[in-house]
Every structure is written in C-alpha cells, then in structure tokens.
Chimera marker file (.cmm) of the C-alpha trace (Angstrom):
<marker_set name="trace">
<marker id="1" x="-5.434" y="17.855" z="14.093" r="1" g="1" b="0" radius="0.5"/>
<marker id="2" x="-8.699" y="18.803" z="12.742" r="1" g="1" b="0" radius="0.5"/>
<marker id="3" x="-11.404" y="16.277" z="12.011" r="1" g="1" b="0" radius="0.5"/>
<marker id="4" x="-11.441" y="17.607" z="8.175" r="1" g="1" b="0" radius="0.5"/>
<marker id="5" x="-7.608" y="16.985" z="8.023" r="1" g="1" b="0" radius="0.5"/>
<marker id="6" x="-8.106" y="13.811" z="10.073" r="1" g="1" b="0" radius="0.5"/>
<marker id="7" x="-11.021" y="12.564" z="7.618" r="1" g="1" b="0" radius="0.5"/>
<marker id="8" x="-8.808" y="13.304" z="4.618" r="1" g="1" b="0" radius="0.5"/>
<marker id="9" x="-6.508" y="11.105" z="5.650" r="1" g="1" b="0" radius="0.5"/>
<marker id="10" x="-8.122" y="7.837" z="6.391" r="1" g="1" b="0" radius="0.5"/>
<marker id="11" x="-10.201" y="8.814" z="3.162" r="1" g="1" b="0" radius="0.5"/>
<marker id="12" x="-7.168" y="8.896" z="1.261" r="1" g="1" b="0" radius="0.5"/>
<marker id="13" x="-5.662" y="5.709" z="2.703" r="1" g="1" b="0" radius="0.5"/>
<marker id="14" x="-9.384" y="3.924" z="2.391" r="1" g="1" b="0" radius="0.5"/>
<marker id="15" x="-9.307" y="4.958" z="-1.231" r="1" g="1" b="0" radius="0.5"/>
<marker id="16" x="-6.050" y="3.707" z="-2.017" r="1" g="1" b="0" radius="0.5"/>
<marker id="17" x="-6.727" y="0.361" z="-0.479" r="1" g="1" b="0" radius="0.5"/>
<marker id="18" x="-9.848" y="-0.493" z="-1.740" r="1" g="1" b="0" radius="0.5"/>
<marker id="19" x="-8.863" y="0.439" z="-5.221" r="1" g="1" b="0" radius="0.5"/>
<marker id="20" x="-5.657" y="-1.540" z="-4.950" r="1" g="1" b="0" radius="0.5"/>
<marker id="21" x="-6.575" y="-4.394" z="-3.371" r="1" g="1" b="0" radius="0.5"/>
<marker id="22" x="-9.685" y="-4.714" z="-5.726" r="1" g="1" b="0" radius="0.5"/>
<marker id="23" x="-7.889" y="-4.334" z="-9.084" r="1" g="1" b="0" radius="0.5"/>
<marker id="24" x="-5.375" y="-7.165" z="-8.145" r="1" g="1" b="0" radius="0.5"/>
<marker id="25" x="-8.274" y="-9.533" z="-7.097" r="1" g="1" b="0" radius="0.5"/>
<marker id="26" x="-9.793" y="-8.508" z="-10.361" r="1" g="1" b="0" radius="0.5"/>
<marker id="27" x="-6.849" y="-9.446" z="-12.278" r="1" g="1" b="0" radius="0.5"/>
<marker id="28" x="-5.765" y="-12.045" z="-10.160" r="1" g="1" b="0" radius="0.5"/>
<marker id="29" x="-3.812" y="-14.348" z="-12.744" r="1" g="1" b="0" radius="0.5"/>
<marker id="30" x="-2.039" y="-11.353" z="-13.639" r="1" g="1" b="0" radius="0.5"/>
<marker id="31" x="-1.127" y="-10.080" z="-10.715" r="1" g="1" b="0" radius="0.5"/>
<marker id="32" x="0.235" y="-13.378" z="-9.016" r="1" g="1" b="0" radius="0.5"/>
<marker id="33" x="2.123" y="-13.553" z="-12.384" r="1" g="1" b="0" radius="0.5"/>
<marker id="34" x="4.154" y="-10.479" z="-12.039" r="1" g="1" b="0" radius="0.5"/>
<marker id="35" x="4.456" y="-11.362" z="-8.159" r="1" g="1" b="0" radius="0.5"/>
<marker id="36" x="6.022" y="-14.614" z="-9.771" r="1" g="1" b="0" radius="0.5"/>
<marker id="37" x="8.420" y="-12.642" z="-11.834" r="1" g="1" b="0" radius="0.5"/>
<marker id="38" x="9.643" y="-10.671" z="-9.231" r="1" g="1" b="0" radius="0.5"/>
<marker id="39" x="13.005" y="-11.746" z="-6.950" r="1" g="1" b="0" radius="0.5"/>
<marker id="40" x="11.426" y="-12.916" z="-4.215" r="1" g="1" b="0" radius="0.5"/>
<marker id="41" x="12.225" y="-16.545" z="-3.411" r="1" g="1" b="0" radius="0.5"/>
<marker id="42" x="9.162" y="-19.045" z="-4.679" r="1" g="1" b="0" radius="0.5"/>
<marker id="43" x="7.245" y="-19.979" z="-1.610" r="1" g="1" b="0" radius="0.5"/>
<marker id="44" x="7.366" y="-16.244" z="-0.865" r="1" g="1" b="0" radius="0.5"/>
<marker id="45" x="5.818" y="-15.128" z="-4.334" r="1" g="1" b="0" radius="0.5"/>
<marker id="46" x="3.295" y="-18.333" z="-4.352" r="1" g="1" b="0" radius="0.5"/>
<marker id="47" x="1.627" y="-16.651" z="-0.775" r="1" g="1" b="0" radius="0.5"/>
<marker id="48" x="2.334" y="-13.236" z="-1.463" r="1" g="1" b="0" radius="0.5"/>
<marker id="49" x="-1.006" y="-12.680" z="-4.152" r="1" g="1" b="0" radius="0.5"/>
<marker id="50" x="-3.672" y="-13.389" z="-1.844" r="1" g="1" b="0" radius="0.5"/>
<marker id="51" x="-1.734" y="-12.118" z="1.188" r="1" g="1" b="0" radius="0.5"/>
<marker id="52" x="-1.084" y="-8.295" z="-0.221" r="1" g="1" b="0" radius="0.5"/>
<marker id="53" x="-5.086" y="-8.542" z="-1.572" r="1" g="1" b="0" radius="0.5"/>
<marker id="54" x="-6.162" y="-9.514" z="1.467" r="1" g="1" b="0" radius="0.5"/>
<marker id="55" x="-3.698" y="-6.987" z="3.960" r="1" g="1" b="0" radius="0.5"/>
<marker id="56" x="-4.845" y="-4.460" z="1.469" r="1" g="1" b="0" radius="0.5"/>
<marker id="57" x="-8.642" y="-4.901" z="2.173" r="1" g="1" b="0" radius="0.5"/>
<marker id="58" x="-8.577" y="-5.404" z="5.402" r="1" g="1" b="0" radius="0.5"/>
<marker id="59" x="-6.590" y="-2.710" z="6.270" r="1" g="1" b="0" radius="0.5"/>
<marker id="60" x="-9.252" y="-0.417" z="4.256" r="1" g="1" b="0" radius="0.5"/>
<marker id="61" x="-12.302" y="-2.422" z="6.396" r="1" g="1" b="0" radius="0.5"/>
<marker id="62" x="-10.035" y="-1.137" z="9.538" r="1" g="1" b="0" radius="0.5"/>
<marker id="63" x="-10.393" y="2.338" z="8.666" r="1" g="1" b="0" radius="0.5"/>
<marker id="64" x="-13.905" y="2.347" z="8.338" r="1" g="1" b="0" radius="0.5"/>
<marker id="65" x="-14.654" y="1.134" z="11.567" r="1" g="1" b="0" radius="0.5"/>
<marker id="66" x="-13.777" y="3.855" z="14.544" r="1" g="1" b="0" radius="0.5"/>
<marker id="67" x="-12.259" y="1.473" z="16.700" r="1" g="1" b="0" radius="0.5"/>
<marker id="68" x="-9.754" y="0.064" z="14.523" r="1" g="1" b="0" radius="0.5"/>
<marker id="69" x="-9.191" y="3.339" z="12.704" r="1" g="1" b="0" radius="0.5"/>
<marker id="70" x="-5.254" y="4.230" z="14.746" r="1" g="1" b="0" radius="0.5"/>
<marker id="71" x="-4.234" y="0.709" z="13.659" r="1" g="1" b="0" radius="0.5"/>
<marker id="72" x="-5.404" y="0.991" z="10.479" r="1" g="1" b="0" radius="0.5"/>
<marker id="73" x="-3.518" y="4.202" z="9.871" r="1" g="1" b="0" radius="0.5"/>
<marker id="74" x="-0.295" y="2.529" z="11.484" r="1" g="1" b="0" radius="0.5"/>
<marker id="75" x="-0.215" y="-0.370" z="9.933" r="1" g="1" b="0" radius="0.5"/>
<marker id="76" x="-1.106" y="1.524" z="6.307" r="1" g="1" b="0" radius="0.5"/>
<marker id="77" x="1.846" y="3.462" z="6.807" r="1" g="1" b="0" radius="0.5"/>
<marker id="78" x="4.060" y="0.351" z="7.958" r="1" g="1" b="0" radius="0.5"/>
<marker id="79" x="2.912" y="-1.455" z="4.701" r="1" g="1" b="0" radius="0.5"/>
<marker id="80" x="3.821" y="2.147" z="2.695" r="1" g="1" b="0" radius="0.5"/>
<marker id="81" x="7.088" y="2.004" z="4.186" r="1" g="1" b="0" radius="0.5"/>
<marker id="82" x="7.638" y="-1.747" z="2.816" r="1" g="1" b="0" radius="0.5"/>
<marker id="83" x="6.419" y="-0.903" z="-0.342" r="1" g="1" b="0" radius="0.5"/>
<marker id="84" x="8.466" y="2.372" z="-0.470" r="1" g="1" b="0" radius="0.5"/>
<marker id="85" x="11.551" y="0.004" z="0.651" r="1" g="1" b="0" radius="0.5"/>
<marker id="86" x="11.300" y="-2.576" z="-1.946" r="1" g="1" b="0" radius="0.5"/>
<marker id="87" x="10.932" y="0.590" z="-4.519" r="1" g="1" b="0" radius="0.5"/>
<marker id="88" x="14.024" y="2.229" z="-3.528" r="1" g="1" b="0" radius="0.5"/>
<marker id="89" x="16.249" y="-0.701" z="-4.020" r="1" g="1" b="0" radius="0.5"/>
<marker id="90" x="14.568" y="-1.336" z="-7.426" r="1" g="1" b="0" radius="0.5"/>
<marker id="91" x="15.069" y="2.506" z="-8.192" r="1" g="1" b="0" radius="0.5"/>
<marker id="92" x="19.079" y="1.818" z="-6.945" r="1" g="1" b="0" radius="0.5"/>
<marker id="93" x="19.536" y="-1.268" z="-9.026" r="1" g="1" b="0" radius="0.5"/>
<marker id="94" x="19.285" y="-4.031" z="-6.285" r="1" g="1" b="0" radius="0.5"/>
<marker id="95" x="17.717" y="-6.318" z="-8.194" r="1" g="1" b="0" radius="0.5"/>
<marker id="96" x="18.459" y="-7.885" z="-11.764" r="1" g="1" b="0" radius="0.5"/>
<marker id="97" x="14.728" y="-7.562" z="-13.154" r="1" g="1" b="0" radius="0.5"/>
<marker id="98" x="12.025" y="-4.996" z="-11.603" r="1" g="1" b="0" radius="0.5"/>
<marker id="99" x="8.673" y="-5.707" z="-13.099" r="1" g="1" b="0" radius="0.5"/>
<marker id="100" x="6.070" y="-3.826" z="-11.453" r="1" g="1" b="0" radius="0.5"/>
<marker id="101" x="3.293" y="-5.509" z="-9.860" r="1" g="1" b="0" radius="0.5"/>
<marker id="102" x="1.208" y="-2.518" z="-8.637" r="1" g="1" b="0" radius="0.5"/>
<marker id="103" x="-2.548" y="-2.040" z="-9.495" r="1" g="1" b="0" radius="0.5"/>
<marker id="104" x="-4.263" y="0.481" z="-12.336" r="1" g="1" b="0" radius="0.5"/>
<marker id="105" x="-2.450" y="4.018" z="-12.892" r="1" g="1" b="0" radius="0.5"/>
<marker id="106" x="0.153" y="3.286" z="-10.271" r="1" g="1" b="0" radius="0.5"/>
<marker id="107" x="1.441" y="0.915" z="-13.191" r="1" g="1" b="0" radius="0.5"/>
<marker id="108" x="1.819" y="3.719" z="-15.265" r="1" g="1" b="0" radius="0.5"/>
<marker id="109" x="4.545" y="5.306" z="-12.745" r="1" g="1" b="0" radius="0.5"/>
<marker id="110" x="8.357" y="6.009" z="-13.110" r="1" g="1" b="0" radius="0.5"/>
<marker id="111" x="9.855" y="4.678" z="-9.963" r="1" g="1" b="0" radius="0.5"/>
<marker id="112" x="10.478" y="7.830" z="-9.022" r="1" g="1" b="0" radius="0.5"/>
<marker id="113" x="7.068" y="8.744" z="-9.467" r="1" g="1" b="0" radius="0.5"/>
<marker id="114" x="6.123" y="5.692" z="-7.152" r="1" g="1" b="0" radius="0.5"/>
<marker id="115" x="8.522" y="7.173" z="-4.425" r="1" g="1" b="0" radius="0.5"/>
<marker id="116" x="7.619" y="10.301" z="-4.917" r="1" g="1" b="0" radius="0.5"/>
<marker id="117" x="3.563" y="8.809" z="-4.676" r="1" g="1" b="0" radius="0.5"/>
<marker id="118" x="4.646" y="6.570" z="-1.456" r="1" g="1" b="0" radius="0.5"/>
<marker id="119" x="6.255" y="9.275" z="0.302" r="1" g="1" b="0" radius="0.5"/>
<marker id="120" x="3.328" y="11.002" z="0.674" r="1" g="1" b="0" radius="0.5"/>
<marker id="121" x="1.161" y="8.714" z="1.475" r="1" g="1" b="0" radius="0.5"/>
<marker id="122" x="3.746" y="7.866" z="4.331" r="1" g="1" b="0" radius="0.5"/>
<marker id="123" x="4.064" y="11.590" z="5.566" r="1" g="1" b="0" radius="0.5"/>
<marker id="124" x="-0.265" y="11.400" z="5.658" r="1" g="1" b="0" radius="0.5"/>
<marker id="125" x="0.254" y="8.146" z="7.183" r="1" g="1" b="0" radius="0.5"/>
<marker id="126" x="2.796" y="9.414" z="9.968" r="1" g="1" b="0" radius="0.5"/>
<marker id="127" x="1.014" y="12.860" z="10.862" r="1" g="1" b="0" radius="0.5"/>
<marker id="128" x="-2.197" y="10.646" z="10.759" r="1" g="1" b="0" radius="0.5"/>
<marker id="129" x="-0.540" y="8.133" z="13.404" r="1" g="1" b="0" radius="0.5"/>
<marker id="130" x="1.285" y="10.996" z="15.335" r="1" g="1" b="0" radius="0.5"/>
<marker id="131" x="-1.911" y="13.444" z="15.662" r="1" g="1" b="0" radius="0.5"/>
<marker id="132" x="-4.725" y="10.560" z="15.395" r="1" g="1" b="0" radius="0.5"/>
<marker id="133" x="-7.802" y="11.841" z="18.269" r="1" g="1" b="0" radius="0.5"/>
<marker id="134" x="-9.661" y="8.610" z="19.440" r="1" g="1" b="0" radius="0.5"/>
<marker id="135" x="-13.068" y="10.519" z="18.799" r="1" g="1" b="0" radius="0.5"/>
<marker id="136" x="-13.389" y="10.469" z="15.229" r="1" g="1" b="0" radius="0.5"/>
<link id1="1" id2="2" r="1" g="1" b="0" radius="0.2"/>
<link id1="2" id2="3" r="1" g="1" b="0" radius="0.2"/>
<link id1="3" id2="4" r="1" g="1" b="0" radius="0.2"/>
<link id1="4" id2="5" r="1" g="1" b="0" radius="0.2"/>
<link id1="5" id2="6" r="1" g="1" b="0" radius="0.2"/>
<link id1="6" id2="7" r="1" g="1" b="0" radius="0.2"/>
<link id1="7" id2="8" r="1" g="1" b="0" radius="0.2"/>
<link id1="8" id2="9" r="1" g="1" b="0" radius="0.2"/>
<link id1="9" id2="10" r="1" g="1" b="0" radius="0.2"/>
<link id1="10" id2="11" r="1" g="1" b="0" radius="0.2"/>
<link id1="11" id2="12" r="1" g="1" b="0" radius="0.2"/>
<link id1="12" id2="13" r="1" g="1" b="0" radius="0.2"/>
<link id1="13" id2="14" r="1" g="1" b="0" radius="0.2"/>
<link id1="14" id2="15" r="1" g="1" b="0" radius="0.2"/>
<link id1="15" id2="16" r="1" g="1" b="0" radius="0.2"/>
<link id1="16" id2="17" r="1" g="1" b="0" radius="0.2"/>
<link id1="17" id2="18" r="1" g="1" b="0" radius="0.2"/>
<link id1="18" id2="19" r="1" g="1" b="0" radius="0.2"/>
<link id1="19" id2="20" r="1" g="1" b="0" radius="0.2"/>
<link id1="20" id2="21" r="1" g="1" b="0" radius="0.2"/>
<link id1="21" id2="22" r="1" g="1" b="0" radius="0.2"/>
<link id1="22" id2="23" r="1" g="1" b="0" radius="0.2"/>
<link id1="23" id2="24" r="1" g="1" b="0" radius="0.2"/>
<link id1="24" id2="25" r="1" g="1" b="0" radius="0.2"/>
<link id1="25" id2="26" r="1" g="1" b="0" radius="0.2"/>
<link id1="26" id2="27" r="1" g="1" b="0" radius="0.2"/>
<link id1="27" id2="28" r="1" g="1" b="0" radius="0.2"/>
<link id1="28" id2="29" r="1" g="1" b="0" radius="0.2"/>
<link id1="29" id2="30" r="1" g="1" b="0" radius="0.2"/>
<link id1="30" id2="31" r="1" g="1" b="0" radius="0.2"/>
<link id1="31" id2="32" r="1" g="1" b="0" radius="0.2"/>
<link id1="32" id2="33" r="1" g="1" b="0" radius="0.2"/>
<link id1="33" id2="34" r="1" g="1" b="0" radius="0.2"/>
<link id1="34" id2="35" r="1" g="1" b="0" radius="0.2"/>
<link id1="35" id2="36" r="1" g="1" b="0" radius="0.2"/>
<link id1="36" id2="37" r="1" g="1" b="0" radius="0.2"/>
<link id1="37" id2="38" r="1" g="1" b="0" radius="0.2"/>
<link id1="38" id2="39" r="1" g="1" b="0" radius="0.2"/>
<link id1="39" id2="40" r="1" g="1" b="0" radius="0.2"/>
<link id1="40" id2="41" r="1" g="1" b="0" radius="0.2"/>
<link id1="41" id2="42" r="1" g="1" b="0" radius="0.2"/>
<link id1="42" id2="43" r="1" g="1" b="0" radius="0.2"/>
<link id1="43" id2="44" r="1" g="1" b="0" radius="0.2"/>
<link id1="44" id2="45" r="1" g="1" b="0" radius="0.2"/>
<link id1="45" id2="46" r="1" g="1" b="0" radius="0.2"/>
<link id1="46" id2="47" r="1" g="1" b="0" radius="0.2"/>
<link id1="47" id2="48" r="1" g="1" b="0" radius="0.2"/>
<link id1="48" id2="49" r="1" g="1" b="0" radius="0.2"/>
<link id1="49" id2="50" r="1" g="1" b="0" radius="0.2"/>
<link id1="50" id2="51" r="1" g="1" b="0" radius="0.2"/>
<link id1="51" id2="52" r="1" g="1" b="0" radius="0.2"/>
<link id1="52" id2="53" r="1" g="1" b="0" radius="0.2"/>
<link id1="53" id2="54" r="1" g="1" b="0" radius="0.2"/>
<link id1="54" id2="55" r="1" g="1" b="0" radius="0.2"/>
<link id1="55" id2="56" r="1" g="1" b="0" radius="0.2"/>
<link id1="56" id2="57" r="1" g="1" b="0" radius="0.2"/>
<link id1="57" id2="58" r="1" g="1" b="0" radius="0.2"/>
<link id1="58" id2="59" r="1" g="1" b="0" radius="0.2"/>
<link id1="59" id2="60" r="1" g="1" b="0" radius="0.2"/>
<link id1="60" id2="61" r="1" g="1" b="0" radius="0.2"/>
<link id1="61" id2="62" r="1" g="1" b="0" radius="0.2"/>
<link id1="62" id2="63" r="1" g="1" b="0" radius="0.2"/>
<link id1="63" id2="64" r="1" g="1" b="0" radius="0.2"/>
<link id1="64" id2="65" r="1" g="1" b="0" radius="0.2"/>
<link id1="65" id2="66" r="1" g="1" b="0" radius="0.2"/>
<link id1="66" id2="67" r="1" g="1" b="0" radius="0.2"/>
<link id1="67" id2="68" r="1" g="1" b="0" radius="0.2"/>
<link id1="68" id2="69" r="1" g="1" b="0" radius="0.2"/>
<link id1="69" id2="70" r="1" g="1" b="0" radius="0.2"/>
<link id1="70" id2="71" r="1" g="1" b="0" radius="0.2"/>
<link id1="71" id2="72" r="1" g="1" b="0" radius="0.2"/>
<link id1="72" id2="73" r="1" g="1" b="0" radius="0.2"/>
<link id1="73" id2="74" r="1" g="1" b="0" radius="0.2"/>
<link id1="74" id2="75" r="1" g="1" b="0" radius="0.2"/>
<link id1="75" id2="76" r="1" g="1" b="0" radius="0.2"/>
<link id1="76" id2="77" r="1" g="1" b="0" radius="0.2"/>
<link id1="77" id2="78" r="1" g="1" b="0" radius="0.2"/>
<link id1="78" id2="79" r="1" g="1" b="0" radius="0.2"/>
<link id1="79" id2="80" r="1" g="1" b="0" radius="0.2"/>
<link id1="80" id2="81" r="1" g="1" b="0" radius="0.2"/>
<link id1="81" id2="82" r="1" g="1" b="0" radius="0.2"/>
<link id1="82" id2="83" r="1" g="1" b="0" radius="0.2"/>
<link id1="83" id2="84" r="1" g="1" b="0" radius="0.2"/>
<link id1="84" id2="85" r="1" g="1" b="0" radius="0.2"/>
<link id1="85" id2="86" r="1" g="1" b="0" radius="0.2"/>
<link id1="86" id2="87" r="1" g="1" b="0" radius="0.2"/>
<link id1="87" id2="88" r="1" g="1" b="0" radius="0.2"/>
<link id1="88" id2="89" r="1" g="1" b="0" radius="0.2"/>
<link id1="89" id2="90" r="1" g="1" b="0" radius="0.2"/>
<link id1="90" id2="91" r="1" g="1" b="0" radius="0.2"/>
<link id1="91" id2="92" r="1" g="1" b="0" radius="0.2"/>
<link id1="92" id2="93" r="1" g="1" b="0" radius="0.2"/>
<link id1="93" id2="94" r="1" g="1" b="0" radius="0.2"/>
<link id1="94" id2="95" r="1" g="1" b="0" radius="0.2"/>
<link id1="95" id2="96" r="1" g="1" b="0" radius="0.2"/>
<link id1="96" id2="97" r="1" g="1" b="0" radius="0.2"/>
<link id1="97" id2="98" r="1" g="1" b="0" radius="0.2"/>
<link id1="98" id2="99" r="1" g="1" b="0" radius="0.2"/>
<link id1="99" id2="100" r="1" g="1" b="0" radius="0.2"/>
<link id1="100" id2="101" r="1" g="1" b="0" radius="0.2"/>
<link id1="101" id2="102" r="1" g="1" b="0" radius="0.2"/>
<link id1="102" id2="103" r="1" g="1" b="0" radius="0.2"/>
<link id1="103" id2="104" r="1" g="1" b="0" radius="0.2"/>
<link id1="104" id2="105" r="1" g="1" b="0" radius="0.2"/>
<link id1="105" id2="106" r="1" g="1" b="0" radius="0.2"/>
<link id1="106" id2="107" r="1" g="1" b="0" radius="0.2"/>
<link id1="107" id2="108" r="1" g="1" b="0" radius="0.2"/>
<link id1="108" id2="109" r="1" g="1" b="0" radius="0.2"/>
<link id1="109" id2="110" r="1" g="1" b="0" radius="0.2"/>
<link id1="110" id2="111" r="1" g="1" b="0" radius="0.2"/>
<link id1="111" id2="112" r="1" g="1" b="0" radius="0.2"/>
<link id1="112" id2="113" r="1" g="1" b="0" radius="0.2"/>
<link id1="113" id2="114" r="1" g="1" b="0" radius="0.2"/>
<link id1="114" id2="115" r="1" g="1" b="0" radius="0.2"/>
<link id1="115" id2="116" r="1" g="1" b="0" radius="0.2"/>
<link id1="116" id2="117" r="1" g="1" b="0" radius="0.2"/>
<link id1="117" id2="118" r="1" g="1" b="0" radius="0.2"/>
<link id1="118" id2="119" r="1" g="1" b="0" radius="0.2"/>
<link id1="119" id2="120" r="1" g="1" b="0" radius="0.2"/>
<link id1="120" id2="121" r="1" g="1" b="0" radius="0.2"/>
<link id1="121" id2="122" r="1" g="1" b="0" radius="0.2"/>
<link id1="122" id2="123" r="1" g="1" b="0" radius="0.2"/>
<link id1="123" id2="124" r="1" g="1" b="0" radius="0.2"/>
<link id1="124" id2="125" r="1" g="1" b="0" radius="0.2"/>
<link id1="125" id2="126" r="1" g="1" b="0" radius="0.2"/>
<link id1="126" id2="127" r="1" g="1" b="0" radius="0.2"/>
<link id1="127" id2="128" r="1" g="1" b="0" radius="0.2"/>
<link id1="128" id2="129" r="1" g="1" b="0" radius="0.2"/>
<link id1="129" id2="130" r="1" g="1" b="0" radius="0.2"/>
<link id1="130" id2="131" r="1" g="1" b="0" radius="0.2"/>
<link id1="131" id2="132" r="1" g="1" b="0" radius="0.2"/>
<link id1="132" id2="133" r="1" g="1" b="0" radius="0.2"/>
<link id1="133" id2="134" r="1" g="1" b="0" radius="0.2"/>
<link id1="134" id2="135" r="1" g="1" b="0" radius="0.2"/>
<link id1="135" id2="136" r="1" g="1" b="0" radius="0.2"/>
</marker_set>
C-alpha cells in the first residue's frame, strides 16, 4: 500500500474520532440522554457515555503515535463493525425505539446512509489492517 493511501486512512479514521468523540463530550448531557433512551439494559447505558467518548479518543491518540498506529486501525474498524451491527438491526426493526445517539452531521443520516457511511469506513479500516507497513 502506498504511504499516501496509507496516510489517508489513519487521517480519515483520526478525523472521525476526534470529531466524534469531542462533540459528545461537548454535549455530554445530551448525549448520555439519548444513550439512556436507547434499549440497552440500564447499567449498560449509565457506563456507556464516558466509555464510547473515551474509546473514541483514545483510539484517535493511537493513530497518531507510530507505534500504536496497526492497533489503532484494528480496533477502529472492530468498533465500526459494532456500530455498523447495532445499525443494521435498528435498520431491520430489532428494536422497539431507535433514537440516534451519533455526533454532528452523522445525526442528520438515514440509517441507510449510516450503513452506507460505516461500510466504508470498515472497508478503509480492513485494507488499512490487511496492507498496514510498520514504517509509517
């Protein structure tokens, strides 16, 4: 893989990241609100806010750093692959109520838009993972 493609990659996933994890923690009480609303058993939703927020920033403080960078890109596209989970059984009527508890424009999103969004990020994520060189 070339270091341009390479770059691109972790860029995008830094980006996305960053940007997510820092919207929730700026809207906190909002966030953990719809994270309340969703179907996830109580003690699940009460540690999920600062859990995602801080998964989320740490995984984009992994991808800065050389060392941690394959991990990074593994465990981004292991966290996708949840997320693109819990989206597919919302988008096949799983669950009696769906609010969605994403950050910024990904609010804005059909579900299918969110798959569509996810799987992307997912085939990045897995030809990142797959084709990652150690000397970037």
């Amino acid at each position: 893989m070339t270091k341009l493609i390479q770059h691109g990659i972790v860029i995008a996933f830094l980006v996305l990241w960053t940007y997510t994890g820092l919207e929730k923690l700026m809207d906190y009480d909002g966030f953990r609100q719809s994270i309340m609303n969703q179907v996830f058993p109580e003690a699940w939703a009460e540690m999920m806010p600062p859990l995602l927020i801080s998964v989320e920033l740490l995984l984009a403080i992994m991808l800065l750093m050389p060392a941690t960078r394959k991990p990074g890109l593994l465990l981004s596209l292991l966290l996708m692959t949840v997320f693109s989970t819990y989206i597919g059984l919302v988008w096949m009527g799983a669950f009696p109520r769906v609010p969605c508890s994403c950050a910024g424009f990904l609010e804005a999103m059909s579900w299918e838009g969110h798959l569509v969004f996810n799987g992307v990020f997912m085939v990045l994520g897995g030809y990142g993972v797959l084709r990652f060189e150690s000397c970037v």
